[in-house]
N, C-alpha and C positions, 0 to 999 in steps of 0.2 A: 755861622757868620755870614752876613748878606755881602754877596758881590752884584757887580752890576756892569753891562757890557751896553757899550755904544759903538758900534765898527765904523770904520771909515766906510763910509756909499758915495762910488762913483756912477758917474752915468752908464758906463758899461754892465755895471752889477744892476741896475735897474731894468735892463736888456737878458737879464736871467727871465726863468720862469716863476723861481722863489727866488728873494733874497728877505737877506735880515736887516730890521730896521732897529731895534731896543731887543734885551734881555735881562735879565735878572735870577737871581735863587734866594731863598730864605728873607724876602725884601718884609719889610716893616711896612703895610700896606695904609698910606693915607688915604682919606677920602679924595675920588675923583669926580668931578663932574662934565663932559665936554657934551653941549648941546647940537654941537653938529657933527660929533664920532670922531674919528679918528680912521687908522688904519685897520688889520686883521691883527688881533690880539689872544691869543689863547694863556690865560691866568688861572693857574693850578692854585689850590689851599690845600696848605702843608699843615698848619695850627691854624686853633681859633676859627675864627664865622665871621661872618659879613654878607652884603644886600649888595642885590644887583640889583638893577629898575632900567625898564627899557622896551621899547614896543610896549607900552603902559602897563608893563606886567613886572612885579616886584619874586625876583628867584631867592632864599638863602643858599649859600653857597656855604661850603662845609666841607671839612677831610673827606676824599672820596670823590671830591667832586672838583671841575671848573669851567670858568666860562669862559666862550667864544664869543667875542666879538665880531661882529663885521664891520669891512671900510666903509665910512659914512654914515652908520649907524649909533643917531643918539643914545649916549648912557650915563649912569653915573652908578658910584659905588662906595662903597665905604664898611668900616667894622661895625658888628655888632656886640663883639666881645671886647677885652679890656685887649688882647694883643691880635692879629690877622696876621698871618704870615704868607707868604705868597709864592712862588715861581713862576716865571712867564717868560712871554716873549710876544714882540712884536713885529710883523711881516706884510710885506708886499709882491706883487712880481705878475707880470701877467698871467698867469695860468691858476691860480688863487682862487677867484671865482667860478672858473669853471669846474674846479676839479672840485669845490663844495658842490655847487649845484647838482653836476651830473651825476659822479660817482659817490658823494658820500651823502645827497639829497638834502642839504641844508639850504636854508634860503632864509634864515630868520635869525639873529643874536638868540642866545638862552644859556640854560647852565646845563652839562652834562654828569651822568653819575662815570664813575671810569671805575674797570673790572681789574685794574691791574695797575693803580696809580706809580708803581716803581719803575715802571717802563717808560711813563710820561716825566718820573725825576731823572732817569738817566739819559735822555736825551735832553733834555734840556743842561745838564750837566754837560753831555758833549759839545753840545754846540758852545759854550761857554770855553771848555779847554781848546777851541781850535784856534781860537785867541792866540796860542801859543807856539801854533805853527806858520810853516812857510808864509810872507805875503802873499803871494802870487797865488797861492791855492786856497788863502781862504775864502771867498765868495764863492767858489762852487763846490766846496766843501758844506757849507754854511747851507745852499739851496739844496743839498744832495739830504741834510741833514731837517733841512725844513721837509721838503717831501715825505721821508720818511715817520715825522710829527705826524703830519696829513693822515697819511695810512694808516700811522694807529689809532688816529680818532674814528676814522672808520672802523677799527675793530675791537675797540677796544670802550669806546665811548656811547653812551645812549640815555637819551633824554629819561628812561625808566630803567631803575633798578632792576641789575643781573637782566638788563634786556641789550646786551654789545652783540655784537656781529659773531664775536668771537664764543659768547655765552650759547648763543643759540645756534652756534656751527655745532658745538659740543651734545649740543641736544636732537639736531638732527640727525649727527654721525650715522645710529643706528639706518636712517631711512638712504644715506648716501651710498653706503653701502650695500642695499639693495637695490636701489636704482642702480649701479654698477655691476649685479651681478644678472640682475634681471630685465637691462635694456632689450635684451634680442625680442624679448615676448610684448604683448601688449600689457601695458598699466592705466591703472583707472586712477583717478584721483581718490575716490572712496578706500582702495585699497591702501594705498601711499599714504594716506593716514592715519589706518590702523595700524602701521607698521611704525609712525610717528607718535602716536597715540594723542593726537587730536582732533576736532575733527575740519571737513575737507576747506571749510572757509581759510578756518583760523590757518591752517595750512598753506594755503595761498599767500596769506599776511606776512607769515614766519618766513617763508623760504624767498621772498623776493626781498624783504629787511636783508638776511643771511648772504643772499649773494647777488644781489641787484638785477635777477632776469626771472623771470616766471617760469615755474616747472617746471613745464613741458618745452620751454625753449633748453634750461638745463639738459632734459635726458634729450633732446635731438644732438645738443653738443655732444653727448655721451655717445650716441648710436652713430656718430659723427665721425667722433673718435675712433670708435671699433671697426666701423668702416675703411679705414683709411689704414688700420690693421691688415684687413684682410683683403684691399687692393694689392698690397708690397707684398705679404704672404703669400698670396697665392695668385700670382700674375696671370695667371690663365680662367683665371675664375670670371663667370662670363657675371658683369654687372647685376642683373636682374638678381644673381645666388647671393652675392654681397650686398644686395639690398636686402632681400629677405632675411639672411641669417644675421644682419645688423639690429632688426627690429621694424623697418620699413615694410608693409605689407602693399606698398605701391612702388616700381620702380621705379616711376615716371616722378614722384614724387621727391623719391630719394634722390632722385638728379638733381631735381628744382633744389629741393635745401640744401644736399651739397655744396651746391655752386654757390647756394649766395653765401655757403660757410667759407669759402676756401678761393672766390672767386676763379675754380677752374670747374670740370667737369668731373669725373669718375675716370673716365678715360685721359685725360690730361693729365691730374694728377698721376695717373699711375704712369704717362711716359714721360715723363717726370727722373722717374729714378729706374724706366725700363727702355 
């Protein structure tokens, strides 16, 4: 049975980062047309198919899959089967833009395949029951709950088949794992992808989609991390030995990335907690 959710938005809820503006589950999808867009809309298909059209490029949308809209962005849509069933929701809030742009690299409307559609029906399902809690908490309950949407389309959602943040975490595991165990030494990229089993290009492609930083900025965070290990551990360990046993074969080096990891020193951080 299709419900459908319009909340009260006051001007303070628009003062959020996310809030909610329209929702729905199991909706009976008419044809839409708005030539000058709308707001940020993410429209899941539960049953049936249907046509997006939009940036002059026509998507079919399908179980498995749904589209994102963007605010402003002309579209129109409609069934192409006898029933189209839907889930959605509709949002704004300032931070919206930015967190597509930066973090999750979107800049264009399109359809997405989704790796794990039941986790995009249960949240929209929650956000629907908080309808039936407190006033007072529903608006940042509501944006606490859009946020977390956001997130999952980052890991969960990808313009290609079995290609989610989440899919190809799983396929890297093997190589994270050695990048973890073999930070202190040197690594080549030729190597890192034999252990991935692809080669060093496509490598480069995969792991910056997977966790949005390149490589070799990864294993410094890693040599980073072990670093900062073995400051508190061994308090007396003169710098230079924690550079080196980190995986830094320059100390002068290891300082410079440090700091700009941690905005302190080697020596700062460790008086820090000594």
């Amino acid at each position: 049975m299709y419900r459908r959710l319009l909340p009260l938005i006051t001007e303070s809820d628009k003062e959020l980062p996310y809030y909610l503006v329209d929702a729905g589950v199991h909706w009976e999808q008419e044809p839409i047309v708005r030539p000058d867009g709308y707001l940020y809309q993410w429209i899941q298909c539960v049953e049936g198919e249907g046509e997006l059209i939009t940036g002059g490029r026509t998507f079919r949308v399908k179980e498995g899959t749904a589209m994102l809209l963007l605010k402003g962005a002309p579209h129109e849509y409609y069934a192409v089967s006898p029933s189209w069933r839907v889930n959605w929701i509709v949002f704004d809030g300032h931070q919206v833009e930015s967190f597509l742009k930066r973090t999750a690299g979107i800049t264009a409307p399109g359809v997405y395949y989704i790796s794990k559609p039941e986790i995009f029906t249960a949240r929209i399902q929650s956000i629907m029951d908080i309808q039936q809690s407190d006033y007072a908490l529903r608006s940042l309950e509501w944006s606490a709950q859009i946020y977390s949407l956001l997130i999952e389309m980052v890991q969960y959602a990808s313009v290609h088949p079995h290609n989610s943040a989440s899919s190809l975490n799983l396929k890297l595991k093997p190589l994270f794992d050695y990048i973890e165990q073999n930070a202190h030494k040197p690594l080549t990229l030729e190597e890192m992808a034999g252990v991935a089993g692809i080669t060093p290009q496509h490598l480069c492609t995969v792991f910056k989609k997977t966790t949005n930083i390149r490589i070799f900025q990864y294993i410094h965070s890693v040599r980073i991390k072990n670093s900062k290990e073995l400051l508190l551990r061994s308090p007396n360990m003169p710098v230079k030995d924690v550079a080196l046993l980190s995986g830094f074969e320059d100390p002068n080096y290891f300082c410079t990335v440090f700091k700009k990891h941690e905005q302190l020193s080697p020596n700062q951080f460790r008086k820090l907690y000594y």
